[in-house]
C-alpha positions in Angstrom: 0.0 0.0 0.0 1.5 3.5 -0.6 1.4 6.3 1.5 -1.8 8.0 0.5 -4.0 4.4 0.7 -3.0 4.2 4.0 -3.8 7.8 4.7 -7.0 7.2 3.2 -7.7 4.2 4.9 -7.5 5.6 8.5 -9.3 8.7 7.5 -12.5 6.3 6.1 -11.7 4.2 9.0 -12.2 7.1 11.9 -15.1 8.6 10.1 -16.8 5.1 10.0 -15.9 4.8 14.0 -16.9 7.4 14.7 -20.3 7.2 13.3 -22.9 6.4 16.1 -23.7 3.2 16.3 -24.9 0.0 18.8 -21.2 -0.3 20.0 -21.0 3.0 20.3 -24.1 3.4 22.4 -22.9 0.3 24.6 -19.3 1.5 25.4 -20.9 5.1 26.4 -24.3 3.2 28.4 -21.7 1.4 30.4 -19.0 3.6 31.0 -21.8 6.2 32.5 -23.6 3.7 34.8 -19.5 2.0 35.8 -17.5 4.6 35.6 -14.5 4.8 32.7 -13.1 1.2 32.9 -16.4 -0.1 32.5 -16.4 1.7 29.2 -13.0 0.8 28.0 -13.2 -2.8 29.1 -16.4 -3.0 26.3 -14.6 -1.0 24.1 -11.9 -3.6 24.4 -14.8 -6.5 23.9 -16.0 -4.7 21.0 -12.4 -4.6 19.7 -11.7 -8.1 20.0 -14.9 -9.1 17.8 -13.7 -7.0 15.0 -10.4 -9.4 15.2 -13.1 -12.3 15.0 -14.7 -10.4 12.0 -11.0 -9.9 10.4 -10.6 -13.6 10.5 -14.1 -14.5 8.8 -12.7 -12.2 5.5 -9.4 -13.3 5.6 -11.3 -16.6 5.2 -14.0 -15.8 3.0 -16.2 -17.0 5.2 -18.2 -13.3 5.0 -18.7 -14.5 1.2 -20.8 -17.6 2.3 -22.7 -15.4 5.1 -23.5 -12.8 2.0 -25.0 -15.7 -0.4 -26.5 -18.0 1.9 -29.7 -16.0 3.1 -30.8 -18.6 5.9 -27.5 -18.3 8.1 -27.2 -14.3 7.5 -31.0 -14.2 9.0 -29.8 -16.6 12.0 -26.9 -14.6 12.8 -29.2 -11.1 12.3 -31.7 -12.3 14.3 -29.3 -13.8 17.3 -27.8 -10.3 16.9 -30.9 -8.5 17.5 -32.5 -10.5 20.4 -29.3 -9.8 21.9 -29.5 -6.0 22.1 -33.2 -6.1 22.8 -31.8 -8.4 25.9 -29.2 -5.9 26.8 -32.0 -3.3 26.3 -34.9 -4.5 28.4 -32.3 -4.9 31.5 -31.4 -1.4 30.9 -35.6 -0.9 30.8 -35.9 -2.5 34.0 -33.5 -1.2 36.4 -35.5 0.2 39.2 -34.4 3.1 41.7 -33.4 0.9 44.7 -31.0 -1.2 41.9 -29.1 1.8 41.6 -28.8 2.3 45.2 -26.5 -1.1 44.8 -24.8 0.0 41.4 -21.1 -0.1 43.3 -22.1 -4.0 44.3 -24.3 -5.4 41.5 -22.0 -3.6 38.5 -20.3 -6.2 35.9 -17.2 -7.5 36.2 -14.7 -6.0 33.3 -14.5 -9.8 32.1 -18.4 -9.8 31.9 -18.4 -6.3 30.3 -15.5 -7.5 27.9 -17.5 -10.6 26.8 -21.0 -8.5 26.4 -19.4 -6.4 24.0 -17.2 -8.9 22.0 -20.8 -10.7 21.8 -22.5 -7.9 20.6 -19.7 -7.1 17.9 -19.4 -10.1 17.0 -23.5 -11.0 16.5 -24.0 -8.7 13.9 -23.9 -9.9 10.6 -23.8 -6.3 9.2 -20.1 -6.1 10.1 -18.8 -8.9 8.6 -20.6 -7.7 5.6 -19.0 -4.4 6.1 -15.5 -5.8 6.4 -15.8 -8.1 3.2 -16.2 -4.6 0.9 -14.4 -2.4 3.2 -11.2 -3.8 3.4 -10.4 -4.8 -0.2 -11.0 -1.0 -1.5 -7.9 -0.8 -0.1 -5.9 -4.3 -1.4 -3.9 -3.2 -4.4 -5.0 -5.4 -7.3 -1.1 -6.5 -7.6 -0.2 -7.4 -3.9 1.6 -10.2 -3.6 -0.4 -11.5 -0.2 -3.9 -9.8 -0.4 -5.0 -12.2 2.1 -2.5 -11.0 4.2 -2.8 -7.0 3.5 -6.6 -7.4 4.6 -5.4 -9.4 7.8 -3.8 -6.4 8.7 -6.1 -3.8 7.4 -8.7 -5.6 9.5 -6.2 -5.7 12.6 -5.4 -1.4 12.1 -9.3 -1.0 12.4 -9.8 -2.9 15.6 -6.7 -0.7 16.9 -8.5 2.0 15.9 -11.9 1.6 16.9 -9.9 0.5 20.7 -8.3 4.2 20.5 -11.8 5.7 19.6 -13.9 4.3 21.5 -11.9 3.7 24.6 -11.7 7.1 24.4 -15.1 7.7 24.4 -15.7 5.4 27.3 -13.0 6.8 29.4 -14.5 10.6 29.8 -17.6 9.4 29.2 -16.7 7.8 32.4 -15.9 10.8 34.2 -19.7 11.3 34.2 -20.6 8.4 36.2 -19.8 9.5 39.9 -21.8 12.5 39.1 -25.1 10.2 38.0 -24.5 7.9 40.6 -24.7 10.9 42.9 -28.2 12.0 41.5 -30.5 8.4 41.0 -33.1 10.4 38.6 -30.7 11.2 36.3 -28.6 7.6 36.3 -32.4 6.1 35.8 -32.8 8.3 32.7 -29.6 7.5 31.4 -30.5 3.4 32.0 -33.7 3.7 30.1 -32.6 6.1 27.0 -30.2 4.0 26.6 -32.6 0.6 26.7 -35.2 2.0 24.6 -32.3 2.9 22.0 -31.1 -0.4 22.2 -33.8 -2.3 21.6 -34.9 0.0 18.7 -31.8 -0.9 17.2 -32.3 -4.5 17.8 -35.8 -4.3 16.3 -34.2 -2.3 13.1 -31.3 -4.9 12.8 -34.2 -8.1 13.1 -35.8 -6.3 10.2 -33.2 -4.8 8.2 -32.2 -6.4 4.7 -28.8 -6.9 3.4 -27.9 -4.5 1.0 
């Protein structure tokens, strides 16, 4: 790749990360009700399933997904349950629950698995990754296979930076919230109703 693909790439790359999305919305739901490792432990989750999603181009597994209609629905539809699941608990946390925030929050293991889970469940990325990445494989490299490997490993960097980011002054919020119940609660269920809106688009969205 020369100088200005690369350039290029991380430019399309941020703007895409950047973009508000479900991980987005999950790094910054958590990080506000945990505090700022909270948010950069799902960041790092969210991270690790774009490795996972790297892995399923580099083996052209994303083709398969994109032609064969019954498993993309399976995987859309395990995707979407998922973040209506995520949203309904954010739906139902009560007042006196946040009272025991400092002993009932998630372990960072739990909080790193949720959002590797959630990365990793929707079928829209992969999709994304199989025509992202090879706008930027030169049609003479020597090891594409390789190139978009490592293309797919420079946006989960990226998206860690970014979003990790995010979570950790979106984190400096959370002592503030946890100080003032109402607004914590408010913060819980916008962010549920969100996410299960966007598990209800994702269960009916088509595949472009």
């Amino acid at each position: 790749m020369s100088g200005t693909q690369i350039i290029l790439f991380s430019l399309t790359s941020l703007l895409v990360i950047v973009t508000p999305g479900q991980d987005m919305l999950l790094v910054m739901s958590r990080s506000l009700a945990q505090g700022s490792s909270a948010g950069m432990a799902t960041a790092g989750g969210i991270s690790l399933g774009l490795v996972g999603h790297t892995a399923l181009a580099a083996l052209g597994l994303g083709s398969i997904l994109m032609a064969s209609s019954g498993l993309f629905l399976l995987l859309k539809l395990v995707g979407a349950a998922y973040l209506v699941y995520l949203g309904v608990r954010l739906l139902r946390t009560r007042g006196a629950a946040l009272e025991l925030s400092e002993a009932s929050a998630s372990s960072p293991t739990k909080l790193f698995a949720e959002g590797a889970l959630s990365n990793l469940s929707n079928p829209k990325v992969t999709i994304f990754y199989l025509a992202f990445l090879p706008q930027f494989v030169p049609a003479d490299a020597e090891h594409p296979t390789l190139l978009i490997v490592a293309l797919g490993l420079s946006f989960s960097l990226l998206t860690f930076l970014v979003k990790g980011l995010v979570g950790y002054f979106a984190g400096a919020l959370s002592a503030w919230l946890r100080a003032r119940p109402r607004a914590l609660t408010g913060v819980y269920r916008t962010s549920g109703a969100i996410m299960v809106g966007l598990g209800v688009k994702l269960a009916f969205e088509r595949r472009t």
